[in-house]
N, C-alpha and C positions, 0 to 999 in steps of 0.2 A: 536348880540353876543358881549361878554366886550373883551375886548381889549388883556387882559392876556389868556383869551382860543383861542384866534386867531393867538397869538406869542405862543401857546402850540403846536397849529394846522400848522401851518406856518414850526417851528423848526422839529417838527415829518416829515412835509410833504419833507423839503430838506433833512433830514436824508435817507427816504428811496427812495428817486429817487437818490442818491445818490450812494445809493444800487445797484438800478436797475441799473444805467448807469453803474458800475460798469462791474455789472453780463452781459450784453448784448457786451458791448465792448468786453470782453474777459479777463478784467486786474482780473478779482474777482479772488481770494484763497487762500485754504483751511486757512489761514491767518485771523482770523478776528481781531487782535488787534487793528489794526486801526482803525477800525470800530467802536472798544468801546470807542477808545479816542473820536471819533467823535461825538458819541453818549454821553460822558460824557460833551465833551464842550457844545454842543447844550442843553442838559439837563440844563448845567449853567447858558446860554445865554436867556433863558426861565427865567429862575426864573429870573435873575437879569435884565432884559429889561420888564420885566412884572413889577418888583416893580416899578424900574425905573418910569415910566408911570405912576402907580398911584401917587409915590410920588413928581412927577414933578406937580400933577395936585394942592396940597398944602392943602389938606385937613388934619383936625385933623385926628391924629391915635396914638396909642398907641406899642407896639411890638407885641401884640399877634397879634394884625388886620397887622402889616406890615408884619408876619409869613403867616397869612390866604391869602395875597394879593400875597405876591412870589409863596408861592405855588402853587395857583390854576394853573398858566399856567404850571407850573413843573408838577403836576398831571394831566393834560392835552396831554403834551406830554409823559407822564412814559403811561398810557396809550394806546394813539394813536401808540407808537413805539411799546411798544408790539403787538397791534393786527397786524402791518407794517410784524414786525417781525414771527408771526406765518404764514402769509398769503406769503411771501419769502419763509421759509423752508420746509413748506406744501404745496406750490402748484409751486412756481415759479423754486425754486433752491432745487429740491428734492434729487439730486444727492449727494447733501454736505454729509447729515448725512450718506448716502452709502456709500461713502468714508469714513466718517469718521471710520465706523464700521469695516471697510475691514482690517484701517492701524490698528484697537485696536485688532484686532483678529489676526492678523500679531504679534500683542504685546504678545497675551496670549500664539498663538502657540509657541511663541519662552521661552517664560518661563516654558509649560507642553514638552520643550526638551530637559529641562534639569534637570535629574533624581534626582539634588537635591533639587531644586526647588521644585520639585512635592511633595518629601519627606517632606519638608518645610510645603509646605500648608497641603499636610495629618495632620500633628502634631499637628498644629494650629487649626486645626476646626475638631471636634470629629467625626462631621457629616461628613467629606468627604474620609476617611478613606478607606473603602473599593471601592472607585467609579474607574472606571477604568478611559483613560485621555480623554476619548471619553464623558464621566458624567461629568468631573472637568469640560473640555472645554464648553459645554451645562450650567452647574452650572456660569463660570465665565461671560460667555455672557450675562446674563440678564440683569445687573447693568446697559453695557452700552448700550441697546436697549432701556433703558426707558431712559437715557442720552442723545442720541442723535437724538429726536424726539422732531417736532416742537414743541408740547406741551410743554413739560418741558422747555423750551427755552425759549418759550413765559411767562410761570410762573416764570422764573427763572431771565429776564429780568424784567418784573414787580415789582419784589419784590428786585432786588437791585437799579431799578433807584428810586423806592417810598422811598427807604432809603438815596439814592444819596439826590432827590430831597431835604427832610426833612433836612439831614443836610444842603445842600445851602441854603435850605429857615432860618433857624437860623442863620447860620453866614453872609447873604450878610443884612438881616435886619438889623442886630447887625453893623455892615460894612457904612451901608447907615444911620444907626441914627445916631453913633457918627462920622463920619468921612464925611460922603458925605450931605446932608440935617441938620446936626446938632440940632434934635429937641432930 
């Protein structure tokens, strides 16, 4: 296996025991920003220790190959953390997303009690006009049902660390040609 899917494989695999230890010691919640930053350095440390490596090894290359050479381990671990990440929400830490449902419908009840509010959204959407608060509340809950499922999570990681990744992998090449390796 090259050495940049291994630092992809490597970075994913401390990310989510990281997780775990979290989740099993007790410190884990409902809190996850940490987590992203963690997840965003490690995504970094992937690309940039994956070029690192090839470009330490001194071979020719051009930018687009020092582009294709960061990334692979970045898409390696954007990847691997999401499948981390759906396989935590869905099976390990299933309570999260219950929580989290419980406090957004705490959100909604508290906005369908107050009569202007309700007024509010009648006016705004033609469609919800005659619903009583019993339909609004059934109507407002779906968004965050399909929200707060591993699925979307997992999709939804995927697709900003593949964008994360992308731009690391342009600017730590651009980074490493003129300033670090100087070719």
């Amino acid at each position: 296996m090259k050495s940049g899917l291994l630092i992809g494989l490597f970075a994913s695999l401390l990310w989510f025991c990281t997780k775990l230890i979290f989740f099993w010691s007790g410190w884990s919640s409902d809190s996850v920003n940490g987590f992203v930053f963690l997840n965003m350095f490690l995504a970094t440390f992937a690309v940039a220790f994956g070029l690192y490596l090839v470009k330490k090894k001194g071979d020719e290359s051009n930018v687009m190959t020092d582009i294709k050479n960061a990334m692979a381990p970045g898409v390696a671990y954007a990847v691997l953390t999401s499948i981390f990440i759906y396989l935590y929400y869905g099976k390990i830490d299933t309570e999260y997303n219950k929580r989290q449902l419980i406090k957004t419908y705490a959100q909604i009840n508290k906005v369908l009690s107050d009569s202007v509010q309700v007024k509010k959204i009648k006016t705004e959407n033609a469609k919800l006009r005659n619903y009583s608060k019993k339909q609004l509340f059934n109507e407002m809950k779906k968004s965050p049902e399909m929200f707060f499922s591993a699925q979307f999570t997992m999709t939804l990681t995927l697709l900003a660390l593949m964008i994360y990744v992308t731009l690391n992998s342009l600017i730590i090449s651009v980074v490493y040609r003129k300033l670090i390796f100087r070719t």
